[in-house]
ZATI-652513 format. One record per atom (N, C-alpha, C, CB): x, y, z. Coordinates in steps of 0.05 Angstrom, whole numbers, padded with zeros to 5 digits, always signed. Glycine has a CB too. Example, Ala and Ser with C-alpha at 12.3 -4.5 7.8 and 13.67 -1.06 7.14 Angstrom:
<sites>
+00264-00114+00156 +00246-00090+00156 +00264-00066+00156 +00226-00089+00181 +00257-00045+00142 +00273-00021+00143 +00258+00001+00157 +00282-00012+00114 
</sites>
This chain:
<sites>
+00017-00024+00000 +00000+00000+00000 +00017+00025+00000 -00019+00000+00024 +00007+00047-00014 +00017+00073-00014 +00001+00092-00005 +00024+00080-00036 +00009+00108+00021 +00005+00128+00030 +00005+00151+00014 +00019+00128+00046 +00000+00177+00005 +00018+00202+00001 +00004+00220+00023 +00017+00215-00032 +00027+00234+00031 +00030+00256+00043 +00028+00283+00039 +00045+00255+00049 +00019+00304+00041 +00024+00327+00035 +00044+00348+00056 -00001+00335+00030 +00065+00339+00047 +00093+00354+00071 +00089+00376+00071 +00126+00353+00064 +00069+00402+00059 +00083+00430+00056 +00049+00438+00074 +00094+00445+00013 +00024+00417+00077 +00006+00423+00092 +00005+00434+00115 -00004+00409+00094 -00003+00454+00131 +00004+00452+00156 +00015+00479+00171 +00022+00432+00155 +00013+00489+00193 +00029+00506+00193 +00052+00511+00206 +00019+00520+00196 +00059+00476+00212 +00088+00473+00221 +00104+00456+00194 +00089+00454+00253 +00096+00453+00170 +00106+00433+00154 +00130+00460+00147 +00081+00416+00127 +00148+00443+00131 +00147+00417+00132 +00166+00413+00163 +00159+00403+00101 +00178+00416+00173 +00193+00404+00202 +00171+00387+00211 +00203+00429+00229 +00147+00388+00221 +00138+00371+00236 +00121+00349+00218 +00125+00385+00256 +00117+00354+00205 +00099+00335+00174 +00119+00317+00172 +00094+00353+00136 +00152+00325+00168 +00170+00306+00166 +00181+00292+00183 +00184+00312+00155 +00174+00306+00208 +00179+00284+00227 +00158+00273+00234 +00191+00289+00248 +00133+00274+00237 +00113+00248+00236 +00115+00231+00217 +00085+00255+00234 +00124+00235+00192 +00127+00212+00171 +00140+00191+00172 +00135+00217+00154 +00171+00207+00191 +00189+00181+00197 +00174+00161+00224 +00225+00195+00207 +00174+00182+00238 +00148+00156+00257 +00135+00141+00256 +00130+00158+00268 +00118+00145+00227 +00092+00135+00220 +00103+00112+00206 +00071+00155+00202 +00137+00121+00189 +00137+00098+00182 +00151+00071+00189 +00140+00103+00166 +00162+00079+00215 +00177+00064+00235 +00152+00037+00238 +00184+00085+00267 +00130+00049+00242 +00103+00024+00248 +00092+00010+00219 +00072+00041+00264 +00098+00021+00204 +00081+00022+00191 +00101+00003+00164 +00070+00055+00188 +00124+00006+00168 +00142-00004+00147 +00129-00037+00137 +00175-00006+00160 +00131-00045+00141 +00126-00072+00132 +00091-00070+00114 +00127-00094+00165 +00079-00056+00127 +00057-00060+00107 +00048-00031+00093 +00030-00074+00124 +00060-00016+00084 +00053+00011+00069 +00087+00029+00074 +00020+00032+00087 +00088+00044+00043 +00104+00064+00035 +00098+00084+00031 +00113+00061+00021 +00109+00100+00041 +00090+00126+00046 +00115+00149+00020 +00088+00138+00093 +00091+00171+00010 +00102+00183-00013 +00094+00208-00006 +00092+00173-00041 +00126+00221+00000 +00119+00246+00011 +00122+00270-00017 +00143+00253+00041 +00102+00291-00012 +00103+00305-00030 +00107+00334-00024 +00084+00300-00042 +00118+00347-00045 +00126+00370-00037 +00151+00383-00041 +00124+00368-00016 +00161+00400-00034 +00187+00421-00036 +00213+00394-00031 +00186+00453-00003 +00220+00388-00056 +00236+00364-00050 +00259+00371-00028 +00249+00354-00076 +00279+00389-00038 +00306+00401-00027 +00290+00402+00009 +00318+00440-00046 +00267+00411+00019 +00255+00412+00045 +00259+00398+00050 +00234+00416+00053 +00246+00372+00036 +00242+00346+00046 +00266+00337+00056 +00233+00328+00027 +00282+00332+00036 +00315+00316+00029 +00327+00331+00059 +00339+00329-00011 +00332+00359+00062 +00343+00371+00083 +00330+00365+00109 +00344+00398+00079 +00306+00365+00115 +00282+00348+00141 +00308+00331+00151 +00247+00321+00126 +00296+00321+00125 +00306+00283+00134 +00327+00281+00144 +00312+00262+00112 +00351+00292+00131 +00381+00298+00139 +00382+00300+00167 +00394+00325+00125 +00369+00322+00170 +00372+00342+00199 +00359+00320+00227 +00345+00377+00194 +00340+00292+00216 +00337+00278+00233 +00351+00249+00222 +00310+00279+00240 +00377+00248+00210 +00382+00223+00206 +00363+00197+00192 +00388+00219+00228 +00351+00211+00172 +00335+00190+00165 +00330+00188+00130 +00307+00193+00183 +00346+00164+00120 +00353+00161+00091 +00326+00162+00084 +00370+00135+00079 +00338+00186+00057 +00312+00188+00037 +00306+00158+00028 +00319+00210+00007 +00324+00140+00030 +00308+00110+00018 +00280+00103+00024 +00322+00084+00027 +00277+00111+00052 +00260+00095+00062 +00227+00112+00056 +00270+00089+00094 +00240+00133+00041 +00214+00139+00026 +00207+00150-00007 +00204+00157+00043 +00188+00150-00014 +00190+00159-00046 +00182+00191-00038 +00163+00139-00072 +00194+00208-00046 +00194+00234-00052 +00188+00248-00075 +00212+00241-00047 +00172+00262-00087 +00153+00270-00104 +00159+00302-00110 +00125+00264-00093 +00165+00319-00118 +00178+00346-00123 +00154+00365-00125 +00198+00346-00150 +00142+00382-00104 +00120+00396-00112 +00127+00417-00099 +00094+00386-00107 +00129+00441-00123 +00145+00467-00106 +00132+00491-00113 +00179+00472-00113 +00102+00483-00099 +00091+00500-00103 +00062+00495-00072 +00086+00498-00136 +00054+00514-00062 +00040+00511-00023 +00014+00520-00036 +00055+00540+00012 +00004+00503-00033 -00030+00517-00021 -00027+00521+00010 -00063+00491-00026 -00028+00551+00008 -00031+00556+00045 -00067+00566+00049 -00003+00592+00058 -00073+00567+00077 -00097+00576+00088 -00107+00593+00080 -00098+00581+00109 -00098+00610+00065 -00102+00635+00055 -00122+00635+00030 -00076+00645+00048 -00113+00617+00017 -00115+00610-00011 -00151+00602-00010 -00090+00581-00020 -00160+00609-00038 -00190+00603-00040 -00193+00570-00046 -00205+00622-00065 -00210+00556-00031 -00210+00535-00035 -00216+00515-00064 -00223+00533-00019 -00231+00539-00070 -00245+00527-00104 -00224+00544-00128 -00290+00542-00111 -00207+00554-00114 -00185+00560-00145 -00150+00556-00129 -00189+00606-00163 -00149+00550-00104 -00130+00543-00109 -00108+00518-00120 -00129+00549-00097 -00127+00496-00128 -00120+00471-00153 -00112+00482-00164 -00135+00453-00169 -00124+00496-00176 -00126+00503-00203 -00096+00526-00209 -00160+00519-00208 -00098+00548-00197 -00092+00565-00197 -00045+00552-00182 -00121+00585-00179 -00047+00530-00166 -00031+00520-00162 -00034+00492-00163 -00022+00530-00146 -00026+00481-00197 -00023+00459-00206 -00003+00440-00193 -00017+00463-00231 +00018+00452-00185 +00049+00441-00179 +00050+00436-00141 +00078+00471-00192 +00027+00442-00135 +00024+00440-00109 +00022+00404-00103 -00005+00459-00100 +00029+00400-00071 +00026+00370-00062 +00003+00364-00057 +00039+00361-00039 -00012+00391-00059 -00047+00373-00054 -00050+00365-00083 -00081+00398-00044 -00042+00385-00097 -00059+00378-00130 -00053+00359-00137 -00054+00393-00156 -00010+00351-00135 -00008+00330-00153 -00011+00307-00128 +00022+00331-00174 -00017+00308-00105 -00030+00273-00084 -00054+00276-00096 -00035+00271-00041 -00073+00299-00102 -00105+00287-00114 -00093+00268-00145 -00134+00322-00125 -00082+00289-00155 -00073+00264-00188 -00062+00238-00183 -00045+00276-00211 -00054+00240-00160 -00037+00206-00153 -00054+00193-00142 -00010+00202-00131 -00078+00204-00130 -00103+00186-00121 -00124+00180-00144 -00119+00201-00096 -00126+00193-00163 -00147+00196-00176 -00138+00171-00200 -00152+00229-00185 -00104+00173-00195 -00098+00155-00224 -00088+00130-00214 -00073+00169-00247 -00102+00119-00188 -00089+00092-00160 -00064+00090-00166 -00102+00055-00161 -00041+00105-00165 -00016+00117-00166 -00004+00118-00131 -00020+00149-00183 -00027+00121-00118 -00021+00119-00088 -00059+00107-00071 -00007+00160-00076 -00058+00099-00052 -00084+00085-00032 -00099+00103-00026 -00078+00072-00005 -00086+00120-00012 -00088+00140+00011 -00074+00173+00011 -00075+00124+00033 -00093+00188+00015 -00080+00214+00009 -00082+00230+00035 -00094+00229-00016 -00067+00245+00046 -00071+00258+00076 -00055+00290+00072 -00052+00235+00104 -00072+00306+00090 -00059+00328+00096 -00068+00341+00115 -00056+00342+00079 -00049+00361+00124 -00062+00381+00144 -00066+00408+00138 -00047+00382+00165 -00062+00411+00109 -00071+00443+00093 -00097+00453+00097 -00069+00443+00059 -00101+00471+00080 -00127+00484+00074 -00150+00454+00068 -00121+00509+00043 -00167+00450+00090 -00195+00446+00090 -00213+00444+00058 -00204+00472+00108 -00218+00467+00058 -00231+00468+00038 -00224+00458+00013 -00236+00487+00037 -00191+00467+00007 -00190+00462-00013 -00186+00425-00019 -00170+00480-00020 -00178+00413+00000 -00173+00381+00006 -00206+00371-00004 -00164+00373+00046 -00227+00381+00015 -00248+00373+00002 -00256+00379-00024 -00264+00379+00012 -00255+00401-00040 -00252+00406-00067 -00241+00382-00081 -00236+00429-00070 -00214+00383-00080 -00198+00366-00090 -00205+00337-00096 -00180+00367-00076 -00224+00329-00068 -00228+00307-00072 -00255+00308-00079 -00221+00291-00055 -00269+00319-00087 -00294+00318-00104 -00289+00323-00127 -00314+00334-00098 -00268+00338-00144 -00272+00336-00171 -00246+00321-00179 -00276+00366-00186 -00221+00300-00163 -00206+00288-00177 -00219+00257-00174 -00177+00294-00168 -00228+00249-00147 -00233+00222-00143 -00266+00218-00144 -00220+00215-00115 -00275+00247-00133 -00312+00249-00137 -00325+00232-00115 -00325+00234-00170 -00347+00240-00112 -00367+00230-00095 -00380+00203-00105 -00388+00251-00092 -00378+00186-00079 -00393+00162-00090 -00419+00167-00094 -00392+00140-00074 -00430+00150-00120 -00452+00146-00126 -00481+00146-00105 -00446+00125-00136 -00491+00164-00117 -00522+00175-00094 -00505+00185-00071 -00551+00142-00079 -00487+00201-00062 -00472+00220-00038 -00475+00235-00047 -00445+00220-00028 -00497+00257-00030 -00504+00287-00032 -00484+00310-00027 -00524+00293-00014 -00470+00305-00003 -00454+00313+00005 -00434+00293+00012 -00462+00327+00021 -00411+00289+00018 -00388+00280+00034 -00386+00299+00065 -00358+00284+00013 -00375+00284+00085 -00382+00295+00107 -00358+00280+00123 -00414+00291+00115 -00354+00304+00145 -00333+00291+00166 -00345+00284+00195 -00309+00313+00170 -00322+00267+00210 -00329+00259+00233 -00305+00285+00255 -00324+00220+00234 -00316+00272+00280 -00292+00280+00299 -00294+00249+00320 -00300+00318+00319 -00281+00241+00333 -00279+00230+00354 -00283+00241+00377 -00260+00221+00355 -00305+00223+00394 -00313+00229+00416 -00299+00201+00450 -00348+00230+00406 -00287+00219+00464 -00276+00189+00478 -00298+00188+00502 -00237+00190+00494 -00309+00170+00506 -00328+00153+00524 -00321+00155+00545 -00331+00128+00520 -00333+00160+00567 -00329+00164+00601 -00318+00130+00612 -00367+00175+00619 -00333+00115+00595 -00327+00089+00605 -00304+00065+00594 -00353+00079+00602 -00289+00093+00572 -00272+00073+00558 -00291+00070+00531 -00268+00044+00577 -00270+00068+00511 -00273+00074+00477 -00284+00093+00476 -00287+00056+00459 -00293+00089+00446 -00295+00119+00433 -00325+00118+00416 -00265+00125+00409 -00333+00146+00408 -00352+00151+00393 -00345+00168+00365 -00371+00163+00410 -00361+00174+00356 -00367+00192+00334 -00387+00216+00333 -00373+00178+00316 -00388+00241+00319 -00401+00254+00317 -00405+00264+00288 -00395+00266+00335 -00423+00269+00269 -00415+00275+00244 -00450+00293+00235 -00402+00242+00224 -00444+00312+00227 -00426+00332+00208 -00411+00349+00234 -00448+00355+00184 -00382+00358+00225 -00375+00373+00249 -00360+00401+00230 -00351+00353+00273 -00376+00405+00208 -00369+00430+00209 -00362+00441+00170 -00339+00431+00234 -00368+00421+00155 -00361+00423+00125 -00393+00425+00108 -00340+00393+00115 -00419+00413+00122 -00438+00422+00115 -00460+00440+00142 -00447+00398+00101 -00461+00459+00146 -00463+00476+00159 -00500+00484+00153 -00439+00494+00152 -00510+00474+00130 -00536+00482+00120 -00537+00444+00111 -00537+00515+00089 -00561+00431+00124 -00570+00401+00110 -00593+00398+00100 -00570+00380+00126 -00602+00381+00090 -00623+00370+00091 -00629+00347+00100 -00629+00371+00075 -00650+00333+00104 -00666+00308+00120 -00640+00285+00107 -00707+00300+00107 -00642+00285+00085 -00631+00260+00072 -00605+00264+00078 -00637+00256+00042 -00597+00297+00066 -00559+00285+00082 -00556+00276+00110 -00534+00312+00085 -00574+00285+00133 -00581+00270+00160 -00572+00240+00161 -00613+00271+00165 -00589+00231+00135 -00603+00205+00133 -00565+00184+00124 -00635+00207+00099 -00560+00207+00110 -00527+00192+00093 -00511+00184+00116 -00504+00218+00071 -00510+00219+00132 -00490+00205+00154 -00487+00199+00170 -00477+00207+00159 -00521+00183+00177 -00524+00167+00191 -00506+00131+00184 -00554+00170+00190 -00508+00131+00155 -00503+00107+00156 -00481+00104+00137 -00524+00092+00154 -00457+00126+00131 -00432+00130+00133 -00418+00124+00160 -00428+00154+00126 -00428+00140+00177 -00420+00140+00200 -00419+00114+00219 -00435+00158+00210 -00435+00091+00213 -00441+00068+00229 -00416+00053+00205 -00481+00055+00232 -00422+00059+00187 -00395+00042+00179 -00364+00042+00183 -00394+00041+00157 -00371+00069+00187 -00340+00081+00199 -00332+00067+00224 -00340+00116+00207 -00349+00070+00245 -00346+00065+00271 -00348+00034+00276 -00366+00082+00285 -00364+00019+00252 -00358-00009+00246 -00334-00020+00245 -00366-00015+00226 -00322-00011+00217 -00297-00028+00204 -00277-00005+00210 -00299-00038+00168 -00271+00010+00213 -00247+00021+00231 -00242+00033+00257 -00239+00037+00221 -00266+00042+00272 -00267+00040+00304 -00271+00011+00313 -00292+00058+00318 -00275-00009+00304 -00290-00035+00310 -00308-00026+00336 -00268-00063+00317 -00330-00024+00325 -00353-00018+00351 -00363-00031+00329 -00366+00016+00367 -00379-00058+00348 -00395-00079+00335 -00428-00066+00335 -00392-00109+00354 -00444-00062+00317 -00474-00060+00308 -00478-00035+00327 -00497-00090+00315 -00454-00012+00317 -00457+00014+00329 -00478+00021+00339 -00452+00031+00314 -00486+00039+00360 -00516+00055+00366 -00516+00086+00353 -00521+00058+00405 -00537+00088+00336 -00537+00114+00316 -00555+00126+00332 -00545+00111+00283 -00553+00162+00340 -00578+00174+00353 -00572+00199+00338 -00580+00177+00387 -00597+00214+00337 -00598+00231+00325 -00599+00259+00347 -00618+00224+00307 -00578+00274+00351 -00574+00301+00358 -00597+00328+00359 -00554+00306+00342 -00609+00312+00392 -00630+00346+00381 -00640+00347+00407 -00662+00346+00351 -00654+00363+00426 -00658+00385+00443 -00678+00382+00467 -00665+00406+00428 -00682+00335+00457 -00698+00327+00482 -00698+00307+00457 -00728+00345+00499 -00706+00277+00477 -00702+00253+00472 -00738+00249+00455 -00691+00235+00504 -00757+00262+00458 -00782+00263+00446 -00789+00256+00425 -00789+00281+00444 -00796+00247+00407 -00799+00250+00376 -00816+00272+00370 -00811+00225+00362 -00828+00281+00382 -00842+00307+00371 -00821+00338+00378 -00877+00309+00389 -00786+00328+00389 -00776+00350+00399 -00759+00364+00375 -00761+00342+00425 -00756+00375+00372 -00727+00397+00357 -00743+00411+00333 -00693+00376+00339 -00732+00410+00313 -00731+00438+00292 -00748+00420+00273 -00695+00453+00276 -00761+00428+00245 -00749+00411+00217 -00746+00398+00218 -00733+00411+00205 -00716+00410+00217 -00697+00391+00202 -00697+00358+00218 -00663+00408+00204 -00691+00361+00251 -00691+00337+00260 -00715+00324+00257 -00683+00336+00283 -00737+00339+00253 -00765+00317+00256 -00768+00299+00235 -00795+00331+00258 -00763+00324+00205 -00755+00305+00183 -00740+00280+00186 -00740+00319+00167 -00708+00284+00192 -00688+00269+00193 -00697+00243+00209 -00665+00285+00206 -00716+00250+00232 -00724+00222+00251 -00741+00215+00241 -00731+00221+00278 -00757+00213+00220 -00777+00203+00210 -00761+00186+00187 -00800+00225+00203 -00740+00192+00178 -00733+00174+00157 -00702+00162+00168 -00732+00191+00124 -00695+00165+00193 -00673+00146+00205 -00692+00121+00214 -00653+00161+00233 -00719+00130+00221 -00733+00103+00234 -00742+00083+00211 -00761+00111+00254 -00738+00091+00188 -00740+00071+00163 -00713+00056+00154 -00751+00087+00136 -00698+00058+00168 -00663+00047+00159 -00659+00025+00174 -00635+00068+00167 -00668+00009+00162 -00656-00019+00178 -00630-00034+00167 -00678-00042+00178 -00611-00012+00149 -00577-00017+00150 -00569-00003+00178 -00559+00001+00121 -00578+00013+00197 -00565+00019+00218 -00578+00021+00245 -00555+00039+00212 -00575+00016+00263 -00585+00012+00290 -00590+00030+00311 -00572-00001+00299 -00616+00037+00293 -00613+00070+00311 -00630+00068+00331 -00622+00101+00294 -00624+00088+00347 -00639+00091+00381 -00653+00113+00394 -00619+00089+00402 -00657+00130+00360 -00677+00150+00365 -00655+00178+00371 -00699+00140+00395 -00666+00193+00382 -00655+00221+00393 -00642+00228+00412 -00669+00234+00398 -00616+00238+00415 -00606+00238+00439 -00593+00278+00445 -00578+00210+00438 -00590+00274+00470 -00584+00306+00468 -00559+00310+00482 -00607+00326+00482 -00548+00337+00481 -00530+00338+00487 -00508+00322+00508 -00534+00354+00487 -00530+00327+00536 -00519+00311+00555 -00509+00278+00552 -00539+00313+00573 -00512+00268+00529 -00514+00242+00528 -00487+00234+00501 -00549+00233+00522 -00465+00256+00491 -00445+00259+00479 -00430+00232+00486 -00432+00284+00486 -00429+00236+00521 -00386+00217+00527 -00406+00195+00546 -00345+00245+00558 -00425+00193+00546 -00432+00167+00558 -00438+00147+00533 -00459+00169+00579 -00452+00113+00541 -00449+00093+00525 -00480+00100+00509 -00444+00063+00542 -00498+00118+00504 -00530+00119+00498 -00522+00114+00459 -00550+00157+00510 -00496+00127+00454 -00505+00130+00431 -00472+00126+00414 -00525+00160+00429 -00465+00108+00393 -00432+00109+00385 -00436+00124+00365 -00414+00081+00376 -00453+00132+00348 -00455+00146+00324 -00475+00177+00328 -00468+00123+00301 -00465+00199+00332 -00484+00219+00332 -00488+00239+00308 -00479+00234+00355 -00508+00236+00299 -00510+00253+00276 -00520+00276+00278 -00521+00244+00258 -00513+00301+00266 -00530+00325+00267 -00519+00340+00242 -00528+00343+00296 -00523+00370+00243 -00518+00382+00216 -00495+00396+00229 -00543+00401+00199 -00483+00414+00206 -00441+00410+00208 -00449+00434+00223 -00409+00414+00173 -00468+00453+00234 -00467+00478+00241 -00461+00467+00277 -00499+00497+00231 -00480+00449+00277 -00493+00447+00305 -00459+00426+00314 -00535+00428+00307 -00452+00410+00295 -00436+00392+00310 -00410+00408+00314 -00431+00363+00295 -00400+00425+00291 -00376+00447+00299 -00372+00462+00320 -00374+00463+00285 -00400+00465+00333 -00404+00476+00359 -00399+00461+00374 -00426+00485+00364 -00416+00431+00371 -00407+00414+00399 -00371+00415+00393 -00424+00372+00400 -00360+00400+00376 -00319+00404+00369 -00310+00424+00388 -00307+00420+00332 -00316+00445+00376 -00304+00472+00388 -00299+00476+00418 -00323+00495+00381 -00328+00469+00430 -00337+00479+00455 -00311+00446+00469 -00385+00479+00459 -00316+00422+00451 -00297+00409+00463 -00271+00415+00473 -00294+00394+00450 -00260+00432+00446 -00235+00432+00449 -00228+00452+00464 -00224+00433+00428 -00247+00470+00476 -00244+00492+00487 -00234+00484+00513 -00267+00508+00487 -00259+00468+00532 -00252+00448+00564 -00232+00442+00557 -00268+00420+00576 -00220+00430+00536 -00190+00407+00532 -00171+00433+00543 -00179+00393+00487 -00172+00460+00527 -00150+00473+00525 -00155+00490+00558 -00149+00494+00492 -00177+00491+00573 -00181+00508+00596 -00160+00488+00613 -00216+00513+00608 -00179+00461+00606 -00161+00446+00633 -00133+00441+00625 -00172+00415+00642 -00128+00439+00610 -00090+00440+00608 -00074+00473+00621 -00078+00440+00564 -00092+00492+00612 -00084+00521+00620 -00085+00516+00660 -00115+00550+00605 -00098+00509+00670 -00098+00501+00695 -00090+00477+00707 -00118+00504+00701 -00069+00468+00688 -00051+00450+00694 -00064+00422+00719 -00025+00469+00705 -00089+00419+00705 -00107+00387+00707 -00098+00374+00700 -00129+00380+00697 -00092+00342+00713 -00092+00324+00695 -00113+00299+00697 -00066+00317+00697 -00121+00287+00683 -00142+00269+00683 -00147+00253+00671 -00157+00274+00683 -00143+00232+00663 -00146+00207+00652 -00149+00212+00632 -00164+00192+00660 -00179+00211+00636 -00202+00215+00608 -00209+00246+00597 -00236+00203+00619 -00199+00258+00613 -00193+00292+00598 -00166+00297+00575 -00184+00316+00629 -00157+00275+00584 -00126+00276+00566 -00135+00254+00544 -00091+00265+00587 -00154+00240+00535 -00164+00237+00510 -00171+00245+00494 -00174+00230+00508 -00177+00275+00506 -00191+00287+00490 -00168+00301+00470 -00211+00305+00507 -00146+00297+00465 -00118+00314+00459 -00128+00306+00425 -00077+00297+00475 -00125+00321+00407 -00138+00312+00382 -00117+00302+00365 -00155+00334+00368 -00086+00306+00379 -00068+00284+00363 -00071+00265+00366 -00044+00283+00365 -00081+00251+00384 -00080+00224+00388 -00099+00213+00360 -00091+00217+00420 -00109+00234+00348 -00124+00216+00331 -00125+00217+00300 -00148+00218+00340 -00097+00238+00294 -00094+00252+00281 -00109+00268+00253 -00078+00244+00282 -00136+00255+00250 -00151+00273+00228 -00171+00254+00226 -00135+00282+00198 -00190+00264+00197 -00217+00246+00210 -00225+00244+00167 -00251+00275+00243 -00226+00217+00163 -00233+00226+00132 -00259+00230+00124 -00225+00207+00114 -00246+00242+00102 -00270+00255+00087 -00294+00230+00070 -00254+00277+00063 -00318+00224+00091 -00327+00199+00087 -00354+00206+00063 -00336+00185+00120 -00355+00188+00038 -00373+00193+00018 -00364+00203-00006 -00391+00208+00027 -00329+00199-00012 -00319+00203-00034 -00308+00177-00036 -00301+00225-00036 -00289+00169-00067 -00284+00141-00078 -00256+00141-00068 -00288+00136-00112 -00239+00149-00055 -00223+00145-00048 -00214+00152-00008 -00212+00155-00070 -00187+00137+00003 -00192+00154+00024 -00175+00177+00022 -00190+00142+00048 -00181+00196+00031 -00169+00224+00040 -00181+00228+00068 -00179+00252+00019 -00150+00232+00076 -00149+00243+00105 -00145+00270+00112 -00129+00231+00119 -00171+00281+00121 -00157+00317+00141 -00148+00312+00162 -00178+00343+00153 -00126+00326+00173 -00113+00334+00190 -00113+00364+00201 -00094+00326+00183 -00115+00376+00232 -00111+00395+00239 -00095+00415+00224 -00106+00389+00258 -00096+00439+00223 -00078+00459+00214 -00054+00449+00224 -00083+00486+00222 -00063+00460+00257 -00038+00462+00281 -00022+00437+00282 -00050+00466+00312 -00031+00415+00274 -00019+00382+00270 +00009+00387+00278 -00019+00368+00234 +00030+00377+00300 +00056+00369+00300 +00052+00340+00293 +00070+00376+00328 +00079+00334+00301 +00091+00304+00284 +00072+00283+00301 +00132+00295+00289 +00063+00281+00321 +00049+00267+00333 +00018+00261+00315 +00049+00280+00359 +00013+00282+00312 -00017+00281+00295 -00021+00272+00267 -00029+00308+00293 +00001+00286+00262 +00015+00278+00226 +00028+00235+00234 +00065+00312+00216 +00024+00230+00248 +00031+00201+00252 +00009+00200+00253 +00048+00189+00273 -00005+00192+00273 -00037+00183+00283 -00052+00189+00251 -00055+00207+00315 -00052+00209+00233 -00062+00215+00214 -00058+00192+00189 -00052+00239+00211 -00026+00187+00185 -00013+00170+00170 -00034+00142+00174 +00021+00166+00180 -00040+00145+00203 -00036+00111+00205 -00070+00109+00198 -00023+00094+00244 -00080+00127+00211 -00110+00129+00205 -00111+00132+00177 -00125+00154+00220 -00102+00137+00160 -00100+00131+00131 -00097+00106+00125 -00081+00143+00119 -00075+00095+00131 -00071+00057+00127 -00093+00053+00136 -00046+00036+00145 -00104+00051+00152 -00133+00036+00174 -00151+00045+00149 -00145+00055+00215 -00167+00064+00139 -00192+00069+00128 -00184+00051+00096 -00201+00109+00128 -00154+00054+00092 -00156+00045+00066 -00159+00011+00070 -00128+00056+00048 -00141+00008+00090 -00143-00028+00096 -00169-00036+00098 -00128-00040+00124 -00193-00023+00103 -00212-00033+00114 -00238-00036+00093 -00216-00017+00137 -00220-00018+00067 -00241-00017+00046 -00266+00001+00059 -00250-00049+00037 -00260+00017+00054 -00286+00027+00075 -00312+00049+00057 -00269+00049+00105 -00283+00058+00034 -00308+00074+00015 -00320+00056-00007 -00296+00101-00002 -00302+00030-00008 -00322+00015-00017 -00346-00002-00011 -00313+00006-00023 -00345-00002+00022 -00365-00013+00037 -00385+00006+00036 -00357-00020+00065 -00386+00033+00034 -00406+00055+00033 -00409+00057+00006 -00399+00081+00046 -00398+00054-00013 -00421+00046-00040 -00434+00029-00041 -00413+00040-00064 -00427+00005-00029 -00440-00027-00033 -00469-00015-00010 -00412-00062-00016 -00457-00007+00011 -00484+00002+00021 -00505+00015+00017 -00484+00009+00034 -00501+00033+00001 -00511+00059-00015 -00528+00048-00039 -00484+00079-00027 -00519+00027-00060 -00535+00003-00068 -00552+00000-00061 -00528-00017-00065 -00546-00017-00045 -00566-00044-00028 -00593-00023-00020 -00546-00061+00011 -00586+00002-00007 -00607+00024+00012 -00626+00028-00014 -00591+00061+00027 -00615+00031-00036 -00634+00044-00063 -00646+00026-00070 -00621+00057-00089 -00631+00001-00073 -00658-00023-00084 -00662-00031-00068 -00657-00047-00102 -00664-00028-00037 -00685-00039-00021 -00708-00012-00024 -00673-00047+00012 -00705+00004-00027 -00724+00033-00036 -00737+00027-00058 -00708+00063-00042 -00736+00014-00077 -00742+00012-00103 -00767-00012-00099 -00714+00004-00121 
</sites>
């Protein structure tokens, strides 16, 4: 298997992009090669500066940055020679498995909608975040922040994106899916959720448990929570906010120190034909590892092909 990287993503790359790589590939050697891309001479000099032969990786020459700055829908375009553009061409032409970065957001999603495209009947593509459980393991939350305006049916998608995710690469067996809204009621929330719960309770590809509300995030009620990217970017945020108070007040705590978002290093972009991994801006080498590897994992697991095959099956059982 082939990884690619985007070394120049980030706003510590490349120093820390290149040193998560060599980490990532310390574990990782025996089953994936990872293909770093980017400002070669950066790269080559990284490596130097930590003792670590360019052999042990393929290096790709792209000397040209999409930074944060940059508009998401023209900077492809506008920078051809970039490591996002040419890792989308190396994904698009199975030239590499897996594509990862910690650049510009937007433009990563771009990228991967018009080089690799949305699977078949995916309205949107949509991200997760990781949620760690009071009792031990983990959850999901999805949309957290790339569709911000939904409808019922994208509700309905990542509902059961999301159970596959948390299936075949969290291994949480016959996940619990709830739907995010403002009392456990069925007659409770907006619209949008009443819509959305009226056609999650027709999905018998996923195992849902009705409505759950906020309070019910880090306990066991629910492994899959779905809502729209406005409302879940809020729950993220407000996470990461406690994460960053209690470190400022020098807490320490078990299960408060899960919440560290390198440990998990990015979250892919689930409902396109290939995998692509986001990663934090802020990403050091720790996250840029966890990221790498969470790339091997979604690609090993076949996972955007398990969400077409599912995506299938949902329409001709509709039919």
């Amino acid at each position: 298997m082939k990884i690619g990287i985007d070394i120049m993503g980030g706003d510590y790359a490349p120093q820390e992009t290149v040193a998560g790589c060599i980490e990532a590939a310390k574990e990782l050697r025996s089953i994936a090669r990872l293909v770093l891309i980017g400002d070669e001479k950066a790269i080559l000099q990284e490596l130097k500066n930590r003792n670590s032969p360019p052999s042990g990786f393929e290096i790709i020459d792209a000397p040209e940055t999409i930074t944060f700055n940059d508009s998401p829908t023209k900077a492809l375009v506008q920078k051809p020679n970039s490591g996002m553009a040419i890792g989308f061409k190396l994904l698009a032409s199975k030239k590499i498995d897996a594509f990862a970065s910690a650049g510009n957001t937007g433009a990563m999603m771009v990228g991967a909608m018009f080089s690799v495209k949305t699977i078949s009947g995916i309205i949107r593509p949509t991200i997760s975040s990781v949620i760690p459980k009071e009792k031990g393991g983990y959850g999901i939350i999805l949309d957290v922040g790339i569709n911000a305006d939904c409808k019922p049916e994208m509700l309905q998608q990542f509902a059961l994106v999301g159970s596959l995710y948390a299936e075949h690469v969290l291994h949480i067996k016959n996940p619990k899916v709830g739907l995010l809204n403002i009392g456990e009621e069925e007659e409770k929330g907006n619209l949008l959720a009443q819509s959305a719960l009226t056609l999650l309770k027709q999905m018998p590809e996923i195992n849902f448990i009705g409505n759950v509300e906020g309070r019910d995030l880090f306990n066991e009620k629910a492994d899959v929570i779905v809502c729209d990217g406005f409302t879940g970017n809020v729950v993220l945020k407000q996470a990461e906010s406690f994460y960053t108070l209690i470190k400022k007040r020098n807490i320490h705590d078990p299960y408060f120190d899960r919440f560290d978002f390198e440990d998990y290093g990015g979250t892919p972009l689930l409902g396109v034909n290939a995998p692509v991994i986001i990663a934090h801006g802020i990403s050091r080498a720790k996250a840029i590892k966890n990221m790498i590897k969470l790339s091997y994992e979604v690609a090993a697991a076949g996972l955007n092909q398990k969400i077409s095959a599912a995506l299938t099956a949902t329409v001709a059982n509709t039919d």
